[in-house]
SELUMDO-518871 format. One record per atom (N, C-alpha, C, O): x, z, y; atom name; residue number from 1. Coordinates in steps of 0.2 Angstrom, whole numbers, plus 5000, padded with zeros to 4 digits. Layout:
<atoms>
> u,w,v,lovex,drenvex
> X,Z,Y,CA,NUM
...
</atoms>
This chain:
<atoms>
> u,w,v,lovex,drenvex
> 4996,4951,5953,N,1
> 4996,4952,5961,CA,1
> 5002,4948,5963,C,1
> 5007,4947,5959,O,1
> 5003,4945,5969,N,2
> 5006,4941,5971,CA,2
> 5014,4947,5974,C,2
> 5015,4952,5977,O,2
> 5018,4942,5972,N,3
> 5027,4945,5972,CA,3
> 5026,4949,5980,C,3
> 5026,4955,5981,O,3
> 5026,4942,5985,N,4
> 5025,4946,5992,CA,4
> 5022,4951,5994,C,4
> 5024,4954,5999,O,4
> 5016,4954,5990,N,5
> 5012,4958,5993,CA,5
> 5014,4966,5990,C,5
> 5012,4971,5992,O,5
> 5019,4964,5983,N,6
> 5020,4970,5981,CA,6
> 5027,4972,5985,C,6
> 5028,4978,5986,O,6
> 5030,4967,5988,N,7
> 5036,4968,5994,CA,7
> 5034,4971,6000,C,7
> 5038,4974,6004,O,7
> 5028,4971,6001,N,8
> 5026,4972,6008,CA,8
> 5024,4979,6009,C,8
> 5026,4983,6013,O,8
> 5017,4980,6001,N,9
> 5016,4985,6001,CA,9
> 5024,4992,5999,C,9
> 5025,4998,5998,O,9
> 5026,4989,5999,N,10
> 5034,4994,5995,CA,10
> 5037,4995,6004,C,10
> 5038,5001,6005,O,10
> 5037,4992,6008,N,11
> 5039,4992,6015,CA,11
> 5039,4995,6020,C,11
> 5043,4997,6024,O,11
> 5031,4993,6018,N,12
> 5024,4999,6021,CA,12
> 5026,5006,6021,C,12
> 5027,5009,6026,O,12
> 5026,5008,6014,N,13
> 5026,5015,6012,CA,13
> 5033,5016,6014,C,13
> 5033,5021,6018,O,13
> 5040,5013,6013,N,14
> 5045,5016,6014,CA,14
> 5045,5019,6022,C,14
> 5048,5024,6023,O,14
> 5044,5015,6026,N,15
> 5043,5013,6034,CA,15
> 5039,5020,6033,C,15
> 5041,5026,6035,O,15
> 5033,5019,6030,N,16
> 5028,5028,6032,CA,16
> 5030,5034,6031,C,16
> 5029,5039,6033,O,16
> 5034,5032,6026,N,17
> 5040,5039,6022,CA,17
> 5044,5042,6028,C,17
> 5044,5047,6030,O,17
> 5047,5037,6030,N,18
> 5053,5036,6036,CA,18
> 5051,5041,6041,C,18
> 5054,5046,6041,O,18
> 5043,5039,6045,N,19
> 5039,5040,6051,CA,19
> 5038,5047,6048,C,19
> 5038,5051,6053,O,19
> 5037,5049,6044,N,20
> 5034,5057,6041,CA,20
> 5037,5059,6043,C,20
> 5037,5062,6049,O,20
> 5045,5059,6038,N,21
> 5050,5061,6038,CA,21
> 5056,5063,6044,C,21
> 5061,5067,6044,O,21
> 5054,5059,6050,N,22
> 5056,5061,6055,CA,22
> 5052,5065,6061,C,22
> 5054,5069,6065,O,22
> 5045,5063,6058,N,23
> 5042,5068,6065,CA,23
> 5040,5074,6061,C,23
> 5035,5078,6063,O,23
> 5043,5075,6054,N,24
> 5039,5082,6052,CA,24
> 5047,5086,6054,C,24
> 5048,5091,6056,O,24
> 5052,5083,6053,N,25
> 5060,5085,6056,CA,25
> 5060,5086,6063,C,25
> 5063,5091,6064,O,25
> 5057,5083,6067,N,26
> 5057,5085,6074,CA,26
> 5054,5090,6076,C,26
> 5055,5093,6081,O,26
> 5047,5092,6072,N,27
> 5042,5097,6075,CA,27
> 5046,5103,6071,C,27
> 5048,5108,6074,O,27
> 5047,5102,6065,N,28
> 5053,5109,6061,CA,28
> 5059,5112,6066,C,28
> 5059,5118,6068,O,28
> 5063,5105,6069,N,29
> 5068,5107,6074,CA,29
> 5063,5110,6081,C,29
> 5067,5114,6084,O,29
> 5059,5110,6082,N,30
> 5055,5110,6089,CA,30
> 5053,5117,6088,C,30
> 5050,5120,6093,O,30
> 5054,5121,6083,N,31
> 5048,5127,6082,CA,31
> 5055,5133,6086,C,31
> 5061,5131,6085,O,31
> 5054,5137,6090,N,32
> 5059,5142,6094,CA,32
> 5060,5148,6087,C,32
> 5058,5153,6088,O,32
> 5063,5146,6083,N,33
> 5063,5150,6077,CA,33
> 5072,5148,6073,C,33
> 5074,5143,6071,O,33
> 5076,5154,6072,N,34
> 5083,5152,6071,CA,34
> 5082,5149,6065,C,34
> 5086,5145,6064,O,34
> 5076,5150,6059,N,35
> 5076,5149,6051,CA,35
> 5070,5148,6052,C,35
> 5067,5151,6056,O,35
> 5068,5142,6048,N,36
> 5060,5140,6047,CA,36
> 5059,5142,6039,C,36
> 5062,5139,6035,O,36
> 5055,5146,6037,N,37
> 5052,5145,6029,CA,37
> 5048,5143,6028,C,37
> 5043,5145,6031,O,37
> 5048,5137,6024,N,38
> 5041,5137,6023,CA,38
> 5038,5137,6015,C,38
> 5041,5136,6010,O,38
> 5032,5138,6016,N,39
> 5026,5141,6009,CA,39
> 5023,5136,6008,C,39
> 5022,5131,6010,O,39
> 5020,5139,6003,N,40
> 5017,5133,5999,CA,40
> 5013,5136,5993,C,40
> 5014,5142,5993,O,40
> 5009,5134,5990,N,41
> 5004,5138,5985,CA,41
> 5006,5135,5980,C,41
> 5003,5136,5975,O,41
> 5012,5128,5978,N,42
> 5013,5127,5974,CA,42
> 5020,5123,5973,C,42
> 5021,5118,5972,O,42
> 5022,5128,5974,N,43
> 5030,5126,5973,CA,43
> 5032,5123,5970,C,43
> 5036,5119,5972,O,43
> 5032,5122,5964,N,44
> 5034,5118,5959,CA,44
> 5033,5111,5958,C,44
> 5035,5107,5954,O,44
> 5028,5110,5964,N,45
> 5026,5104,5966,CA,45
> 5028,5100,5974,C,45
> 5030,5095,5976,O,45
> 5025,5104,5977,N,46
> 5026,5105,5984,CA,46
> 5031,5102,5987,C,46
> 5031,5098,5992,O,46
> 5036,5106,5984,N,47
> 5043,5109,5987,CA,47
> 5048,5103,5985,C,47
> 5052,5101,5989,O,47
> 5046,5099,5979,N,48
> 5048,5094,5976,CA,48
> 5047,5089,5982,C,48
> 5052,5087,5985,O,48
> 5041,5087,5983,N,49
> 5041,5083,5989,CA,49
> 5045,5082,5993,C,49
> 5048,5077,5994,O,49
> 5045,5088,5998,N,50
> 5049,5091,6005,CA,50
> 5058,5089,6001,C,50
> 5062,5085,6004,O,50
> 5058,5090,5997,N,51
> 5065,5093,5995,CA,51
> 5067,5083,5995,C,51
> 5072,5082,5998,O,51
> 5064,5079,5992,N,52
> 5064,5073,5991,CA,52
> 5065,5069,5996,C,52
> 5068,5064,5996,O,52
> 5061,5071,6001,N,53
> 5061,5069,6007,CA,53
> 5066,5070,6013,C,53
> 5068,5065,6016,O,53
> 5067,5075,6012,N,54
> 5073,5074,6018,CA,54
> 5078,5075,6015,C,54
> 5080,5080,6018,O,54
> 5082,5074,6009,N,55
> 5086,5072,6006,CA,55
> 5089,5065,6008,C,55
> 5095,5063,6009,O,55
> 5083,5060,6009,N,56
> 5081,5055,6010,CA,56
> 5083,5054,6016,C,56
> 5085,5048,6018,O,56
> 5082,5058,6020,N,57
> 5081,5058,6029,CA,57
> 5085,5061,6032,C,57
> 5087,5058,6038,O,57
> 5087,5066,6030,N,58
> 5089,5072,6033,CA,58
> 5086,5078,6035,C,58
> 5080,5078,6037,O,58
> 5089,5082,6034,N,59
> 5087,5089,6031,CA,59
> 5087,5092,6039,C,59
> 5092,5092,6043,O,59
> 5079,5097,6042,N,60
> 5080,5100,6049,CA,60
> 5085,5104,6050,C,60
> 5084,5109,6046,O,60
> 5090,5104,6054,N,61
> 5096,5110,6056,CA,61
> 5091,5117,6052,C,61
> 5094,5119,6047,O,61
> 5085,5120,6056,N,62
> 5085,5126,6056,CA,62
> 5079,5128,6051,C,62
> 5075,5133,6051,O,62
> 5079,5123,6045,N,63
> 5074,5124,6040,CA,63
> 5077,5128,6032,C,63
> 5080,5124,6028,O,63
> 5076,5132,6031,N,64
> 5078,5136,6025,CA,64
> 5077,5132,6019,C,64
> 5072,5130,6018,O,64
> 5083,5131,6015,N,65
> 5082,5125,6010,CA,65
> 5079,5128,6003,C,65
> 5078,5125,5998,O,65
> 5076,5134,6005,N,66
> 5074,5137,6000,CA,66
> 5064,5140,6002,C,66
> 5062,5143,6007,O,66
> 5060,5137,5997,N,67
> 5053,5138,5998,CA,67
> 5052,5144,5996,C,67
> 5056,5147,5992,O,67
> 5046,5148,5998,N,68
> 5043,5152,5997,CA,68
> 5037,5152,5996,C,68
> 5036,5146,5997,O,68
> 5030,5157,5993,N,69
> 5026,5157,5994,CA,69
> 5024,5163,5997,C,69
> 5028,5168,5999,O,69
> 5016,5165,5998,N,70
> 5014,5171,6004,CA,70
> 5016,5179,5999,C,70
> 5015,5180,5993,O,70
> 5019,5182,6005,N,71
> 5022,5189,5998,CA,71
> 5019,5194,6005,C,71
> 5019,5192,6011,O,71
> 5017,5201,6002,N,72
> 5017,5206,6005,CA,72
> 5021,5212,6001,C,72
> 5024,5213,5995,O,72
> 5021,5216,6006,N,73
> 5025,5221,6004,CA,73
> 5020,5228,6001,C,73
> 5022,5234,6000,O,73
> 5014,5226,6001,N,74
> 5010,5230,6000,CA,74
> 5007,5223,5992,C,74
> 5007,5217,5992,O,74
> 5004,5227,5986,N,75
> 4999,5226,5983,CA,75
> 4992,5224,5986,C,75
> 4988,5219,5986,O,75
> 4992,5229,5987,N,76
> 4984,5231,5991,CA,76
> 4981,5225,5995,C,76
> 4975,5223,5995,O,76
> 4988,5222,6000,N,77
> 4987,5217,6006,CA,77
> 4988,5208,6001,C,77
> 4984,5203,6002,O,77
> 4993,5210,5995,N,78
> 4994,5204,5989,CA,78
> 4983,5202,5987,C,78
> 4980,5197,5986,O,78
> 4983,5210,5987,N,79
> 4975,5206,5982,CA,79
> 4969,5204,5989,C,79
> 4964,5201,5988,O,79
> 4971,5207,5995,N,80
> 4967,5205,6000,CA,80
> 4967,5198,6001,C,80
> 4963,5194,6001,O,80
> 4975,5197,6001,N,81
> 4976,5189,6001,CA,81
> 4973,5183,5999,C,81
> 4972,5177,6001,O,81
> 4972,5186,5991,N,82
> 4968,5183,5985,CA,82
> 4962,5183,5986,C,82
> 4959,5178,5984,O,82
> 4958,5192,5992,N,83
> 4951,5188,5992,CA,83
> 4948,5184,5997,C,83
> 4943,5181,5997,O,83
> 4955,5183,6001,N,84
> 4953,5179,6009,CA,84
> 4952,5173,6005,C,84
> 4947,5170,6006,O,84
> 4958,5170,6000,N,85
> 4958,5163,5996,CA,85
> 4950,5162,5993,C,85
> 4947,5157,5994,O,85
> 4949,5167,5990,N,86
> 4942,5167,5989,CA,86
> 4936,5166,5994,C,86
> 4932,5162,5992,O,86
> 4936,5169,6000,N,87
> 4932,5168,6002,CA,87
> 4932,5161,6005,C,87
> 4927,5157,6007,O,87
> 4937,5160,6006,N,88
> 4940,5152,6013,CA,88
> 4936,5147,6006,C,88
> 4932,5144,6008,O,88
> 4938,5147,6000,N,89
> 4935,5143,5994,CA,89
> 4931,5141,5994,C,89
> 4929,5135,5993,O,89
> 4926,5145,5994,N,90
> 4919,5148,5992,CA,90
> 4914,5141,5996,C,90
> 4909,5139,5994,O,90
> 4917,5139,6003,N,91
> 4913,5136,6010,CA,91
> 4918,5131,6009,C,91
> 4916,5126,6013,O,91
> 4925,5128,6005,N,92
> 4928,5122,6008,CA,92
> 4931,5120,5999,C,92
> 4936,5116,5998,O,92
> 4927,5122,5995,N,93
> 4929,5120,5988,CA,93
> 4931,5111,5987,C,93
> 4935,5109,5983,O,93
> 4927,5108,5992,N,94
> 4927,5099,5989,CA,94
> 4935,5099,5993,C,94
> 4938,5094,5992,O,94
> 4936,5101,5995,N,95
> 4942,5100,5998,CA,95
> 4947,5102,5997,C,95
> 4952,5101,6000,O,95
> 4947,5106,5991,N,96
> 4954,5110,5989,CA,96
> 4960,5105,5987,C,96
> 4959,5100,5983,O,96
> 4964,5107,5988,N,97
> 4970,5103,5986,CA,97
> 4973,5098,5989,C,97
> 4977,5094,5986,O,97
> 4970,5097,5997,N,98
> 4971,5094,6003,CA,98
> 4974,5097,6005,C,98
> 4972,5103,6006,O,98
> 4981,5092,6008,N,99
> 4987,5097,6010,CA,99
> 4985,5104,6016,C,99
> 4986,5110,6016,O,99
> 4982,5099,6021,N,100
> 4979,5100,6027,CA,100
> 4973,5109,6027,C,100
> 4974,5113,6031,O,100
> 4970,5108,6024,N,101
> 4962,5111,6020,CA,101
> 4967,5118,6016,C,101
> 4964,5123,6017,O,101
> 4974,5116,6012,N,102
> 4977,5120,6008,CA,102
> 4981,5125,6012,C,102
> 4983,5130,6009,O,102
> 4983,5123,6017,N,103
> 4985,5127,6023,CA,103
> 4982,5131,6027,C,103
> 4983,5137,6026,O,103
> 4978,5129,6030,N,104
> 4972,5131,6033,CA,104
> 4972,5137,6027,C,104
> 4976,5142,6028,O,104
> 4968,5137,6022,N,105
> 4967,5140,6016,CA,105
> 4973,5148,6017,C,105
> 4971,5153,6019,O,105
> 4976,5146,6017,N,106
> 4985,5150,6015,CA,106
> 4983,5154,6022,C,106
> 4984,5160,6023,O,106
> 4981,5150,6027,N,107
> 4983,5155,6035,CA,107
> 4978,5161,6036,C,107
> 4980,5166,6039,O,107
> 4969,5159,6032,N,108
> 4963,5161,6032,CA,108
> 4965,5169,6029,C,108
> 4964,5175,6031,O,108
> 4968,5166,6022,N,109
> 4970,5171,6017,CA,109
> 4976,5178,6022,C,109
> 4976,5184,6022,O,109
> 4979,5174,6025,N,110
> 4984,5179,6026,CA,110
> 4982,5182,6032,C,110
> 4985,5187,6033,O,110
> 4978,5181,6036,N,111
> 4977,5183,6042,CA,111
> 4971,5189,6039,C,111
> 4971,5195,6041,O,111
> 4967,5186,6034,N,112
> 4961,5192,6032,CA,112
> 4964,5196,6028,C,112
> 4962,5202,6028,O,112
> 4972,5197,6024,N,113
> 4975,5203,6023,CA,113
> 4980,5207,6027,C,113
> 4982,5213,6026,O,113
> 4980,5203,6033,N,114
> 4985,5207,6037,CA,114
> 4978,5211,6040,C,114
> 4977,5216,6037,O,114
> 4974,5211,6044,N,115
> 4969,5211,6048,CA,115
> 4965,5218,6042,C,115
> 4964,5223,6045,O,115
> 4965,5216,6034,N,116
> 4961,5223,6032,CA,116
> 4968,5227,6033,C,116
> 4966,5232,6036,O,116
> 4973,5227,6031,N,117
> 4978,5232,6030,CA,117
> 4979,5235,6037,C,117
> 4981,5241,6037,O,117
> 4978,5233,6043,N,118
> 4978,5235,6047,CA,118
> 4971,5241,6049,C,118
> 4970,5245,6054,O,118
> 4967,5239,6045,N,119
> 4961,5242,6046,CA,119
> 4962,5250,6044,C,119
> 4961,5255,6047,O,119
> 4967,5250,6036,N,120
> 4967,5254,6031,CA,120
> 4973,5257,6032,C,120
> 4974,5261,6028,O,120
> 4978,5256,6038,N,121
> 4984,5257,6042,CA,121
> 4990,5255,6039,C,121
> 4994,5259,6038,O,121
> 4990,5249,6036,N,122
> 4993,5246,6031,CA,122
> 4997,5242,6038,C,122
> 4994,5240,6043,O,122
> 5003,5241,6039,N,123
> 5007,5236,6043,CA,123
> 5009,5232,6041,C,123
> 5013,5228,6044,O,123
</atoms>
């Protein structure tokens, strides 16, 4: 492959790095929230990215440098979560592991355990 083209492509990407890295920090800074957490289903990977990235960039004022995933304080609403994850899967399987799709995924989950626990007068 020709020298310039792997220069270009190298460019490219760092420029698109740059562009993430600044408007996913502004929409972070933008959220009316003193501390931002954020989750992930796969921290050990995830989080590595994020962490990589604005290191690079800089880090949002009001983002918690520490990752989480979805926790409840109830078991009962934990395995709810698990079957919302299931059910959201079931209908979006080709898709899994798309950040986008994996979120979405994570919001379906957590909404269908808050939603039974509150059925069951779980808060």
């Amino acid at each position: 492959m020709n020298p310039s083209a792997n220069f270009y492509r190298k460019d490219v990407a760092q420029s698109m790095e740059a562009q993430l890295a600044y408007r996913l920090k502004d929409w972070i800074e933008s959220l009316e929230a003193e501390e931002v957490v954020l989750r992930c289903d796969s921290p050990s990977y995830d989080w590595l990215l994020v962490v990589a990235l604005f290191n690079s960039y800089g880090w949002p004022l009001n983002l918690c440098r520490k990752v989480s995933t979805v926790e409840f304080e109830s078991d009962r609403q934990a395995l709810w979560y698990q079957a919302g994850l299931a059910i959201f899967w079931m209908e979006n399987a080709e898709r899994m592991h798309h950040a986008m799709v994996d979120a979405r995924a994570m919001r379906f989950a957590w909404e269908y355990a808050i939603k039974r626990g509150k059925e069951c007068g779980i808060e």
